[in-house]
Structures are given as structure tokens and as C-alpha cells.
N, C-alpha and C positions, 0 to 999 in steps of 0.2 A: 789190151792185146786183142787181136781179132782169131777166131775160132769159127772154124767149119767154112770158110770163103768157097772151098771152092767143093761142087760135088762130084759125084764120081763118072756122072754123067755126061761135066763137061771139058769134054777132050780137049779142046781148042786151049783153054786154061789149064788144064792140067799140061800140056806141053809147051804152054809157056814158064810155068813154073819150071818142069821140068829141064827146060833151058838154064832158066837162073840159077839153078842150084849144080848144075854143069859148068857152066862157068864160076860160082863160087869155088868150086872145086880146081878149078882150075889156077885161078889166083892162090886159091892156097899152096898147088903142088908146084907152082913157079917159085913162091917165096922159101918152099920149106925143101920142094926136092923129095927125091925118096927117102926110105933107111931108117924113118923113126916110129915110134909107137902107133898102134891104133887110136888109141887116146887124143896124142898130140894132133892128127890128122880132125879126130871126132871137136875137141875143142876149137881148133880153129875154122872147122868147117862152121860149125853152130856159130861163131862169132861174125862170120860172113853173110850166112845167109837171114842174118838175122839184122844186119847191117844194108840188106838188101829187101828189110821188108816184110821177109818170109815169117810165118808162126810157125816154131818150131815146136818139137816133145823128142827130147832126150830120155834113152833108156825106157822107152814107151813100153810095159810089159805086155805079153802076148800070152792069152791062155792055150794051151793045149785042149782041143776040143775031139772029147771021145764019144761019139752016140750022141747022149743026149746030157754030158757034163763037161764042164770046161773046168780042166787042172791049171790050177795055177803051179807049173815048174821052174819057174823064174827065167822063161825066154822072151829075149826082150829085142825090139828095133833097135837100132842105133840108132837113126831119127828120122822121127814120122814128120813128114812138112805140109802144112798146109790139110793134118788130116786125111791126106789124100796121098801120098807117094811117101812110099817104104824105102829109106835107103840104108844100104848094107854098106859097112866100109868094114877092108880088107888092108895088111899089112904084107903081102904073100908072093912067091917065088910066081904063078900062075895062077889063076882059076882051075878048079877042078868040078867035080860037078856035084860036091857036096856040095860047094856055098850055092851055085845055082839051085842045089833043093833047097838048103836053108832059107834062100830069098822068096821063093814059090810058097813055101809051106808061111813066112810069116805072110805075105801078102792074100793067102787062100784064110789064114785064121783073122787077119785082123780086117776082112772083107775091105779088101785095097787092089785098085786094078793095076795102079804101076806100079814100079817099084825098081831102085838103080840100086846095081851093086859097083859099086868102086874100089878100084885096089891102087893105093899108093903108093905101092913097091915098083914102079916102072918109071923109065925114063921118059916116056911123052904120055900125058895121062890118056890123052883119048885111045890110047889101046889097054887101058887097066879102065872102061866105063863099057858095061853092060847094060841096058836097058830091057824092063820084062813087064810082058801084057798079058792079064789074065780074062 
């Protein structure tokens, strides 16, 4: 498997990625629809885009970092791609602006400039995909 491809410095790839993994999303919410678990959405996303090439990290844990110590409290990505983009998936009536802190704050600890949060609970995805630049 390949590890660390893309850096953080290159945008051009980082947004092609980030395409890929918009579209695997997409293939999944045509096949699967709204209404189901986070999980089921998490699993078949990882199956796509992983079918697509991408290295994935599932359940990626993220330290809480206080001064000059990082707590490990068991907060985790839903899946880091490519090293390089933090995606959030959501099972949820709306976005509110907890999940956008929760995508900010893993993306500010696990020093990651993008990072997509997606919510599967809607009827055409691309109004359930946020994209976030730090």
C-alpha cells in the first residue's frame, strides 16, 4: 500500500483527490439512499475509495493537544485519505455548527489542511458535502 503520496503543500493533488472521494461518495449515496447507519455509509465509503486507489486510515485516532501535551481521549477521524484529507461522515437531519467545529478541530490537531464533512441523510448528496480549508 502506498503511504504519505500526497503533501500538504500540493493543492493541485490534494483536489484531485478530493474529487475522487466526492464522487465515491456519491456512488455510494445513489446505491444506498439516505436512512442508514453512519457505519454502513463509513464501510461502503472505505470500500470505494479504496477500489478507487485511494490509502485509506479508518478510525484514525486524534490526540487532544493541551500546551505542551497531547491526551489521547479516544477522538477519532472517520477516514484520513491519502494522509492528507480528514473526512467527517454524518447521518443527520442538518449540519449544525458543532460538526463544523468537530471537523476544524480534528483537522487543526491532526495538522490537515482539508477536510470534507458529509452527511448522508439527504436526498441529493451534494447538498449534504461541505468542504473546509485551514
Amino acid at each position: 500500500m502506498r503511504r504519505h503520496r500526497v503533501t500538504q503543500s500540493n493543492n493541485m493533488e490534494t483536489n484531485i483527490i478530493t474529487e475522487k472521494v466526492i464522487g465515491c461518495a456519491i456512488e455510494v449515496h445513489r446505491a444506498l439512499g439516505p436512512g442508514l447507519l453512519e457505519s454502513a455509509y463509513e464501510e461502503c465509503l472505505s470500500f470505494e475509495m479504496q477500489k478507487a486507489g485511494l490509502f485509506i486510515e479508518r478510525q484514525k485516532p486524534v490526540p487532544v493537544v493541551y500546551k505542551d501535551i497531547k491526551l489521547d481521549c479516544g477522538y477519532r477521524i472517520d477516514i484520513l485519505v491519502e494522509n492528507a484529507i480528514v473526512v467527517e461522515l454524518k447521518t443527520v437531519d442538518a449540519f449544525n455548527p458543532v460538526h463544523e467545529a468537530q471537523i476544524l478541530t480534528y483537522m487543526k490537531f491532526s495538522n490537515k489542511s482539508t477536510g470534507l464533512l458529509i452527511n448522508f441523510n439527504v436526498t441529493l448528496l451534494k447538498n449534504g458535502i461541505k468542504r473546509y480549508k485551514l
